[in-house]
DRENPA-3360 file (N, C-alpha, C; in nm, 2 decimals, always signed):
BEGIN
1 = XXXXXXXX = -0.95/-2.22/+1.25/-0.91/-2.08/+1.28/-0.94/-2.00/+1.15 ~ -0.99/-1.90/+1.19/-1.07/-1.76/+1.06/-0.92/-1.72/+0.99 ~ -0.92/-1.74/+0.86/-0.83/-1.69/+0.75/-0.84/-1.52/+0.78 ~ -0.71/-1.50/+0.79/-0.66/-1.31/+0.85/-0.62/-1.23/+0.76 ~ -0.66/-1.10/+0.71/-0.61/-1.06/+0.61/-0.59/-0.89/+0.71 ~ -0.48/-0.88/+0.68/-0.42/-0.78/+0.79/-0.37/-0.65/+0.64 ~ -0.46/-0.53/+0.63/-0.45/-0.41/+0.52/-0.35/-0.31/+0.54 ~ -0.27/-0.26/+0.51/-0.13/-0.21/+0.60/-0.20/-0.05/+0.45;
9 = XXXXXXXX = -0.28/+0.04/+0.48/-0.30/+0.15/+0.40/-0.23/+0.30/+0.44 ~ -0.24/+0.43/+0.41/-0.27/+0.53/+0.43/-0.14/+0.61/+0.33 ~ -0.10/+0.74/+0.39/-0.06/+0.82/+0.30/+0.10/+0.74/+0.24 ~ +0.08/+0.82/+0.13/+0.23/+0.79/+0.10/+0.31/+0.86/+0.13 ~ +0.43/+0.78/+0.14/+0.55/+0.80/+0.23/+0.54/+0.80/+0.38 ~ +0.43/+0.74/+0.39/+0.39/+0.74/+0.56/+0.49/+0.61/+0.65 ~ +0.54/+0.53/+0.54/+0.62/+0.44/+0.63/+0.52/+0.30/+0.64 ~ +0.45/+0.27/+0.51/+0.43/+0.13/+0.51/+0.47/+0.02/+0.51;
17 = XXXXXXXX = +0.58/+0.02/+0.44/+0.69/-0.13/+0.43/+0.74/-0.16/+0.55 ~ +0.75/-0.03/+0.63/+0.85/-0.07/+0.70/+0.74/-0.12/+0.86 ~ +0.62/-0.03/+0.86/+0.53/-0.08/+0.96/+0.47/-0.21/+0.92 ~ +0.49/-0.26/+0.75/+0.47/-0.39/+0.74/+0.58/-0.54/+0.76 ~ +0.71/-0.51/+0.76/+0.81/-0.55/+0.80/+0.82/-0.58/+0.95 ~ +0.76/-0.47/+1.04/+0.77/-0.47/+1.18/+0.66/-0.62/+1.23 ~ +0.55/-0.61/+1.12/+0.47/-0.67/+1.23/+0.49/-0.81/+1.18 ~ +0.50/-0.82/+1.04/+0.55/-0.99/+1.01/+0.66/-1.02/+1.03;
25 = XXXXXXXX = +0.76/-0.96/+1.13/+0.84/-0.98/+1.23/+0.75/-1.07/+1.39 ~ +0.68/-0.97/+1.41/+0.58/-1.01/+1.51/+0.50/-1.12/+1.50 ~ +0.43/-1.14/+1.38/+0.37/-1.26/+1.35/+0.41/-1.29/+1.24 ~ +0.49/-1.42/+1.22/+0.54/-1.46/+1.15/+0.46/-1.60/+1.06 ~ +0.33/-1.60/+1.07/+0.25/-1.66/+1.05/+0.13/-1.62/+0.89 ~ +0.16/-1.44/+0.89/+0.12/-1.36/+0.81/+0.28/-1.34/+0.67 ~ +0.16/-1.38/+0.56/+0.27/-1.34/+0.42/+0.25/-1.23/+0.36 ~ +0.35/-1.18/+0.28/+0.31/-1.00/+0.20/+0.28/-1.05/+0.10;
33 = XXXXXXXX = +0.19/-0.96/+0.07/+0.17/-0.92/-0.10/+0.17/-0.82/-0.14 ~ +0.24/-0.74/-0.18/+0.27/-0.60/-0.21/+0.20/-0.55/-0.37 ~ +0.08/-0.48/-0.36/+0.05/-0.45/-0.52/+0.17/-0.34/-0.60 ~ +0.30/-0.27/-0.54/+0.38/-0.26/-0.52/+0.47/-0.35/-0.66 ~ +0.49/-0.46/-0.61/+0.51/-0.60/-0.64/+0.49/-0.60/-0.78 ~ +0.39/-0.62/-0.83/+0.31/-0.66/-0.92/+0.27/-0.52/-1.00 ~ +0.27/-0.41/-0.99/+0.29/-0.25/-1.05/+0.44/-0.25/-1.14 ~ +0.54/-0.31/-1.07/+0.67/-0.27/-1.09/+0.68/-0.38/-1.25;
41 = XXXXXXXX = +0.66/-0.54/-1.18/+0.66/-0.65/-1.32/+0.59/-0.55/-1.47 ~ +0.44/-0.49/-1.42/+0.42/-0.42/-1.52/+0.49/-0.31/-1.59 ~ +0.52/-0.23/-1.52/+0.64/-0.14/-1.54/+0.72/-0.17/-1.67 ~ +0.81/-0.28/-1.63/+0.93/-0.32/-1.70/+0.88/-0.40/-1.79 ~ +0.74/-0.49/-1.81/+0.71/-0.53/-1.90/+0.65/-0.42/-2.03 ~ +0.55/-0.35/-2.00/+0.48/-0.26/-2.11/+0.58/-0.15/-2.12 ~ +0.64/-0.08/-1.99/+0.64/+0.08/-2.02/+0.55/+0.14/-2.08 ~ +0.56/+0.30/-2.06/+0.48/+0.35/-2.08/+0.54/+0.51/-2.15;
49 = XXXXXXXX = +0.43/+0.60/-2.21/+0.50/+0.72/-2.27/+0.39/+0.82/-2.23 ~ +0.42/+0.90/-2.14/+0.33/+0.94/-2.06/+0.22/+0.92/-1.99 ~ +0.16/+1.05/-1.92/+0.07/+0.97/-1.79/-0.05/+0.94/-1.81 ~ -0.08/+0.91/-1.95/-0.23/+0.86/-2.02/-0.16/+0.71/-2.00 ~ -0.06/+0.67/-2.04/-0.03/+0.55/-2.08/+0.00/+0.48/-1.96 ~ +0.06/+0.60/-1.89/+0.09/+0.53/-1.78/-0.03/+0.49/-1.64 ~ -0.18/+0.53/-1.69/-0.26/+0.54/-1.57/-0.36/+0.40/-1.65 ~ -0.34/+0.39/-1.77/-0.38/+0.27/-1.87/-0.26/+0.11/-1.75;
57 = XXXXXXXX = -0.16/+0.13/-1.75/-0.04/+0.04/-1.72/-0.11/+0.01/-1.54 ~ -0.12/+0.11/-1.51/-0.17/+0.09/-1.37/-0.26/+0.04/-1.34 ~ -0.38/+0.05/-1.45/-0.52/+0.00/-1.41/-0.47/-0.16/-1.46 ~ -0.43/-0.17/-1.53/-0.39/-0.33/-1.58/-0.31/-0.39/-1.47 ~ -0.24/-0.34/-1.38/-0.12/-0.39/-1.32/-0.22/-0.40/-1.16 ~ -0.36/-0.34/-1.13/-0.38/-0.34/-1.01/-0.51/-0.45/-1.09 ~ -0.57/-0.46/-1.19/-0.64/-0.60/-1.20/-0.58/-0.71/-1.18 ~ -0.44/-0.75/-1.23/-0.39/-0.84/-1.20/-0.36/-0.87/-1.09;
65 = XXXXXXXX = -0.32/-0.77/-1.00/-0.31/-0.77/-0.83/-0.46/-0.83/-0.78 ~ -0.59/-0.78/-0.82/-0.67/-0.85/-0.76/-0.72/-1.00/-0.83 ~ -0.62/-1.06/-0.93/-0.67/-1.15/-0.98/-0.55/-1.22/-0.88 ~ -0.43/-1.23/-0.88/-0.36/-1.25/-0.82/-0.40/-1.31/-0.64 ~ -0.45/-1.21/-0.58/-0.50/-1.22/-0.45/-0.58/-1.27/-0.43 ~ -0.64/-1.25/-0.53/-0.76/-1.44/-0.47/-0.72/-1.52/-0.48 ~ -0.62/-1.57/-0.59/-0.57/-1.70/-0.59/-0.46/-1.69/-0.45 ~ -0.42/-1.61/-0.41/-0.33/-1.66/-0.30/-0.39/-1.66/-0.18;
73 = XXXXXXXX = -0.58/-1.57/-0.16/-0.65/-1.61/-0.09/-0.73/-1.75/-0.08 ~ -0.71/-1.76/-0.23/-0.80/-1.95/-0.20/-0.71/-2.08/-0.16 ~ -0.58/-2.01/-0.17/-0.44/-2.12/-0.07/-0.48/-2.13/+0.06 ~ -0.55/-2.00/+0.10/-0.55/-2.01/+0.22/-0.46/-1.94/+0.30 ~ -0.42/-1.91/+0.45/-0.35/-1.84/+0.50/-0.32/-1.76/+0.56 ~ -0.27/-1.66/+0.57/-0.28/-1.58/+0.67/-0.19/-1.48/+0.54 ~ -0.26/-1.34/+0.52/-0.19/-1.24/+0.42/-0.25/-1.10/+0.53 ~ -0.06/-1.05/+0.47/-0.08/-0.87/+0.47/-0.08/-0.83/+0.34;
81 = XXXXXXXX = -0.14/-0.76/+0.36/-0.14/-0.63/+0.20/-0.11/-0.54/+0.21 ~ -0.03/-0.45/+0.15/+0.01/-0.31/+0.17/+0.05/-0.22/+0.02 ~ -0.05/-0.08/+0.06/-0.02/+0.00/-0.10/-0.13/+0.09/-0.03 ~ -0.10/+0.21/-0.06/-0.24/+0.31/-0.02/-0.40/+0.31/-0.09 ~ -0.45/+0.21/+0.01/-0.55/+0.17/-0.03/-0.67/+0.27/+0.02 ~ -0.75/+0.26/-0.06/-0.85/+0.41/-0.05/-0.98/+0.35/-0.10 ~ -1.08/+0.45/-0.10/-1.23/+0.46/-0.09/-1.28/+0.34/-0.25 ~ -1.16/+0.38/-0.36/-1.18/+0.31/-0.46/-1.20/+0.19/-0.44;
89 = XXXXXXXX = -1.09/+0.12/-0.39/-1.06/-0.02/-0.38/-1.13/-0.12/-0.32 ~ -1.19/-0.04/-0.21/-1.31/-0.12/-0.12/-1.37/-0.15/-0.18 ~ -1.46/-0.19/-0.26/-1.56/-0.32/-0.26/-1.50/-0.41/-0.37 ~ -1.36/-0.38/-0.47/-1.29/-0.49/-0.49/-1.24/-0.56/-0.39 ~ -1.15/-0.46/-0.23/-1.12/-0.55/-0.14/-1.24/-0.65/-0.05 ~ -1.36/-0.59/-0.05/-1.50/-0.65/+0.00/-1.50/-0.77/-0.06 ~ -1.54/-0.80/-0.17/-1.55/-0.90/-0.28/-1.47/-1.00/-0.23 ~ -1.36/-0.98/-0.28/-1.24/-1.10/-0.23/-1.23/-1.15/-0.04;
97 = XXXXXXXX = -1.29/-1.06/+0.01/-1.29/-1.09/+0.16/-1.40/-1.19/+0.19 ~ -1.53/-1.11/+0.15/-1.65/-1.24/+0.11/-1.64/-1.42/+0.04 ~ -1.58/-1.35/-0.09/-1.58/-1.47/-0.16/-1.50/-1.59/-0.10 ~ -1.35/-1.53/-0.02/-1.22/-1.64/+0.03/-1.27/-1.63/+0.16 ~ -1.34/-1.59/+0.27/-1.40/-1.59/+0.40/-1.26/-1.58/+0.52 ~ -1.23/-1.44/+0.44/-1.12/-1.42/+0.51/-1.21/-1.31/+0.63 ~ -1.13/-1.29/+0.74/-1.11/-1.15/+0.83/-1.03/-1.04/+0.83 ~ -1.08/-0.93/+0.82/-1.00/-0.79/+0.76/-0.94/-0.74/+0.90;
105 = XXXXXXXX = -0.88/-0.65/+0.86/-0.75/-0.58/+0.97/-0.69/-0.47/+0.92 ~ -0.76/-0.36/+0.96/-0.71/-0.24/+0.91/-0.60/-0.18/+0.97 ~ -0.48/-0.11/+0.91/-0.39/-0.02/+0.98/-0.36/+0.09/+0.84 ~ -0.41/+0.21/+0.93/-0.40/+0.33/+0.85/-0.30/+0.38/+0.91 ~ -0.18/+0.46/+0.85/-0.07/+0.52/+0.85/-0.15/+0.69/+0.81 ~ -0.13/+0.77/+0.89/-0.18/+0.93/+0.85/-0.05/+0.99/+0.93 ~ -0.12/+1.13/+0.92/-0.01/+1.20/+1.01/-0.03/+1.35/+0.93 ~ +0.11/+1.45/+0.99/+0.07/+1.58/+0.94/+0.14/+1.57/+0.78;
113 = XXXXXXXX = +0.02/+1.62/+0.71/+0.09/+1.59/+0.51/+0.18/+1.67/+0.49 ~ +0.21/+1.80/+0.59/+0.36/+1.87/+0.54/+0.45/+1.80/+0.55 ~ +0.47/+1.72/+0.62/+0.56/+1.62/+0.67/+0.59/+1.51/+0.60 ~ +0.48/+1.45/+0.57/+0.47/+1.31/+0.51/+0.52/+1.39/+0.36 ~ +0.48/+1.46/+0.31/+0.50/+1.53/+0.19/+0.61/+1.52/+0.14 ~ +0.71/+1.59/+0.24/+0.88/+1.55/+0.23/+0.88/+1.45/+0.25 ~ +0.88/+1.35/+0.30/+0.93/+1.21/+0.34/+0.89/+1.12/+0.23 ~ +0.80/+1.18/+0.17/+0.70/+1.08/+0.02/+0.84/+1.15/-0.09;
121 = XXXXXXXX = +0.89/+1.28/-0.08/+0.99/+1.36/-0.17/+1.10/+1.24/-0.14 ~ +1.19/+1.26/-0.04/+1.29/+1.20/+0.01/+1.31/+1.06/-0.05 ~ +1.16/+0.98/+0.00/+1.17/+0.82/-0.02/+1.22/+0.80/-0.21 ~ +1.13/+0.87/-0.29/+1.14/+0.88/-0.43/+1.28/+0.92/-0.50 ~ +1.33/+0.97/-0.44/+1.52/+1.05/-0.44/+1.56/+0.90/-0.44 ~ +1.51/+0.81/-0.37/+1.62/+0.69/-0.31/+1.66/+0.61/-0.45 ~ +1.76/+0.58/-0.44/+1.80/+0.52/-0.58/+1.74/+0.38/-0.63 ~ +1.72/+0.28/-0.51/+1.66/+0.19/-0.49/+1.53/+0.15/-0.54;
129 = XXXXXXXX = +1.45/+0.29/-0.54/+1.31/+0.31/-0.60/+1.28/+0.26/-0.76 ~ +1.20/+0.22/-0.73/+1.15/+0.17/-0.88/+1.17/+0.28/-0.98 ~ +1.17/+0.34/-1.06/+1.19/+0.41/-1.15/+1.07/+0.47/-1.20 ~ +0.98/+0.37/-1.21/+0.84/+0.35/-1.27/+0.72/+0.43/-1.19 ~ +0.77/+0.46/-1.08/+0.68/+0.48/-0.98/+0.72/+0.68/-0.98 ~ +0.82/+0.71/-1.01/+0.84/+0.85/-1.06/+0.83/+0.92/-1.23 ~ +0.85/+0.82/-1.32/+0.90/+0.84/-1.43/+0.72/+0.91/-1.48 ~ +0.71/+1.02/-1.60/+0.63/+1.01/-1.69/+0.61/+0.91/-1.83;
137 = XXXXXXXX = +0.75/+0.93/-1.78/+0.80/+0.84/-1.95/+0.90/+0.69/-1.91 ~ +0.86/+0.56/-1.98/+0.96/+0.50/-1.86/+0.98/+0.36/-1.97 ~ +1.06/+0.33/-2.04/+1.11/+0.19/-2.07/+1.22/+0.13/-2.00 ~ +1.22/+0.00/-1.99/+1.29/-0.08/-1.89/+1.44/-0.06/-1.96 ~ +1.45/-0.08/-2.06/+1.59/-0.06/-2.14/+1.58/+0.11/-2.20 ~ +1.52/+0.18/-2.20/+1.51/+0.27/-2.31/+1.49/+0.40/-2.24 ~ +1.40/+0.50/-2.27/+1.41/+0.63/-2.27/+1.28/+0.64/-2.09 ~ +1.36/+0.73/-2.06/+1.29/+0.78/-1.87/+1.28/+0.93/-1.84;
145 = XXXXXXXX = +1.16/+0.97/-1.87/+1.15/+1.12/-1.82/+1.05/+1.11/-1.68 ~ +1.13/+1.18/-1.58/+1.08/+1.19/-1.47/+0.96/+1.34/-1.45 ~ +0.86/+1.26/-1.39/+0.74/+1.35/-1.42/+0.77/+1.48/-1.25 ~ +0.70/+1.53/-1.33/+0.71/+1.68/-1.22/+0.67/+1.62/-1.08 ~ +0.74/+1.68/-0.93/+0.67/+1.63/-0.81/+0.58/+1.71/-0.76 ~ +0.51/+1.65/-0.72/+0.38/+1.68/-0.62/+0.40/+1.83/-0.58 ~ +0.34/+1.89/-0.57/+0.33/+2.02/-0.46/+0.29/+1.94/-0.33 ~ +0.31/+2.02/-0.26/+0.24/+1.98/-0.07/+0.10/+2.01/-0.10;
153 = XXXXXXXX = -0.01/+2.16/-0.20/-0.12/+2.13/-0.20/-0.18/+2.00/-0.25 ~ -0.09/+1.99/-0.38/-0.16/+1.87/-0.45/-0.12/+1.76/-0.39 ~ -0.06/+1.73/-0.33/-0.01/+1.58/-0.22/-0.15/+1.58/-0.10 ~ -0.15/+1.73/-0.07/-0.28/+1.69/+0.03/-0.39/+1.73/+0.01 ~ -0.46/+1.75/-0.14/-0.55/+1.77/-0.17/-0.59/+1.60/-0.22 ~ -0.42/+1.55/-0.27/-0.50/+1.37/-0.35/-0.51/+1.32/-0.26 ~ -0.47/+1.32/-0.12/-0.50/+1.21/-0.01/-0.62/+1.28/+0.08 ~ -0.66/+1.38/+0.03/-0.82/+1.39/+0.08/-0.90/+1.34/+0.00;
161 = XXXXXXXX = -0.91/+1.35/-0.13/-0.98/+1.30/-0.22/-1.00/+1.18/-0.20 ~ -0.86/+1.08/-0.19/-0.86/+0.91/-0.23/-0.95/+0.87/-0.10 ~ -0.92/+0.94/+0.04/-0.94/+0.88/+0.14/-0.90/+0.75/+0.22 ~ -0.80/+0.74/+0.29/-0.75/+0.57/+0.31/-0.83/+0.57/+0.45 ~ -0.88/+0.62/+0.47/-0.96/+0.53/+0.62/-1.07/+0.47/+0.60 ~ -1.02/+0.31/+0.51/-1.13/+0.28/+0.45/-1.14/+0.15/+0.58 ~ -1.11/+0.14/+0.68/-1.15/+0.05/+0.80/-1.21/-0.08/+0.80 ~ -1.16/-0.18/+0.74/-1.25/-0.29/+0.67/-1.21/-0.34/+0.79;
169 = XXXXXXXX = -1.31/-0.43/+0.86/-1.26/-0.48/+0.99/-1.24/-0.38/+1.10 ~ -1.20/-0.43/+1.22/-1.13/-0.39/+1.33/-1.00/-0.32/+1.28 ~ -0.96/-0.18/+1.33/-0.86/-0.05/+1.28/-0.85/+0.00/+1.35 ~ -0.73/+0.05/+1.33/-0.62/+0.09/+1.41/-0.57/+0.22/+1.29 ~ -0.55/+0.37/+1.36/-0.47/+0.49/+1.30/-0.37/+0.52/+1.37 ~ -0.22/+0.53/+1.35/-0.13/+0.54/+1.37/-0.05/+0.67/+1.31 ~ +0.00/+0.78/+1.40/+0.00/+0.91/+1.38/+0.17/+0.91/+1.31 ~ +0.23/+0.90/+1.16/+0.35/+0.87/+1.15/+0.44/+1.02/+1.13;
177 = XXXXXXXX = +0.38/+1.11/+1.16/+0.44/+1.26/+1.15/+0.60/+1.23/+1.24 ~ +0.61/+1.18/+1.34/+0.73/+1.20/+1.40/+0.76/+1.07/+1.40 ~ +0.84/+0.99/+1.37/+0.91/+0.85/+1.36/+0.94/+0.76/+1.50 ~ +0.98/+0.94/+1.61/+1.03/+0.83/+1.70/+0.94/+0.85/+1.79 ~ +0.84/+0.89/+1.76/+0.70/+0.91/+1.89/+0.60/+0.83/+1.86 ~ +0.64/+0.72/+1.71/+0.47/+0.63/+1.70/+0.49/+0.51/+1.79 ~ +0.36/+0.48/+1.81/+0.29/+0.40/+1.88/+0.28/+0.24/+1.81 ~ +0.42/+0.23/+1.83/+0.46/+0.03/+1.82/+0.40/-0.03/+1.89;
185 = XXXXXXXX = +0.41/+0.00/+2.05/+0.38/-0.09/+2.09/+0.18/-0.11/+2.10 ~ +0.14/+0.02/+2.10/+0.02/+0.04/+2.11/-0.03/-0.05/+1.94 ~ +0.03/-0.04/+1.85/-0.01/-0.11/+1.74/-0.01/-0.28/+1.78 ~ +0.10/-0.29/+1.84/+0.11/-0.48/+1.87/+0.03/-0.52/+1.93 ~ -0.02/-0.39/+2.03/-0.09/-0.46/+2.17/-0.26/-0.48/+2.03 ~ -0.29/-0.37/+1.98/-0.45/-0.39/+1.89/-0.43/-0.54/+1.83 ~ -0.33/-0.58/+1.78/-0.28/-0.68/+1.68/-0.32/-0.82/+1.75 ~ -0.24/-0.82/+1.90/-0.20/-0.91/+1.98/-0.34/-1.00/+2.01;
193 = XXXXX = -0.43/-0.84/+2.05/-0.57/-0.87/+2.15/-0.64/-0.96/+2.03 ~ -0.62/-0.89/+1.88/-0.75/-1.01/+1.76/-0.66/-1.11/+1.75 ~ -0.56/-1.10/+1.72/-0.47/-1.23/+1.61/-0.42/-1.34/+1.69 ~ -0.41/-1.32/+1.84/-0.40/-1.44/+1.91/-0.44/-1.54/+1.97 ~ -0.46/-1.64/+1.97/-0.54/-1.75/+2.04/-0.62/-1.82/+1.95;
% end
């Protein structure tokens, strides 16, 4: 059977974890890897003192993610990934798909950005949130200055720019503007039709 790599992308605050939660419920056969994950260890290891330092901490923290993921691709397996992956990331994600001879599986999370906008605001409020993921300024024991939020232009001016409908594989777009109107089951059924048998 073809090694599955199922891409869980699109805006932020669109409700990834939790549409990634849903489905390795469903198949329980798929493991996470969250670059998420692996951003945060950096976090608390280097910190950072502003957003020069901090976009230095990021590029370090998403190499190690892709050094990382091949080795959990050469285990073998069945993997989800999820982090808003975009136009950049594709042909590091190409690379690793070729080299481990896995099969790709897109699911883009979009919707209306006034909306997601707040909900990207809201999610960041949550106390639970990494710190690192808001802060300009950020040591694990030490000093935290939280950097200014997004405007709604600049929230949907960076998610036209990054672009996440980067479609590796067979994809599926999922409209997350209203929570109780997306299309679960129409996601299971795209899922059901590749991933089974």
């Amino acid at each position: 059977m073809a090694k599955r790599l199922l891409i869980i992308t699109g805006y932020p605050g669109s409700g990834k974890s939790f549409i990634s939660a849903m489905i390795v419920r469903a198949f329980p056969s798929f493991s996470t890897f969250a670059y998420d994950d692996v951003k945060e260890e950096w976090f608390d290891r280097l910190g950072f003192d502003g957003m020069e330092e901090k976009s230095r901490v990021n590029d370090r923290s998403l190499m190690d993610y892709w050094q990382r993921l091949g080795e959990r691709m050469e285990a073998g397996g069945d993997l989800l990934i999820e982090y808003p992956f975009c136009r950049k990331h594709v042909a590091a994600l190409k690379a690793l798909i070729d080299r481990y001879g896995y099969m790709p599986y897109t699911v883009v999370l979009a919707g209306d950005p006034a909306v997601l906008w707040q909900r990207f605001a809201r999610r960041d409020a949550v106390s639970d949130r990494h710190p690192g993921h808001i802060c300009s300024t950020y040591h694990r024991d030490g000093e935290r200055i939280i950097a200014p939020r997004l405007s709604l232009e600049e929230y949907t001016r960076d998610c036209a720019e990054k672009d996440y409908f980067i479609n590796l594989g067979p994809s599926i777009t999922l409209d997350m503007s209203d929570l109780s109107r997306v299309d679960h089951q129409g996601l299971l059924a795209f899922l059901h039709a590749r991933l089974d048998g």
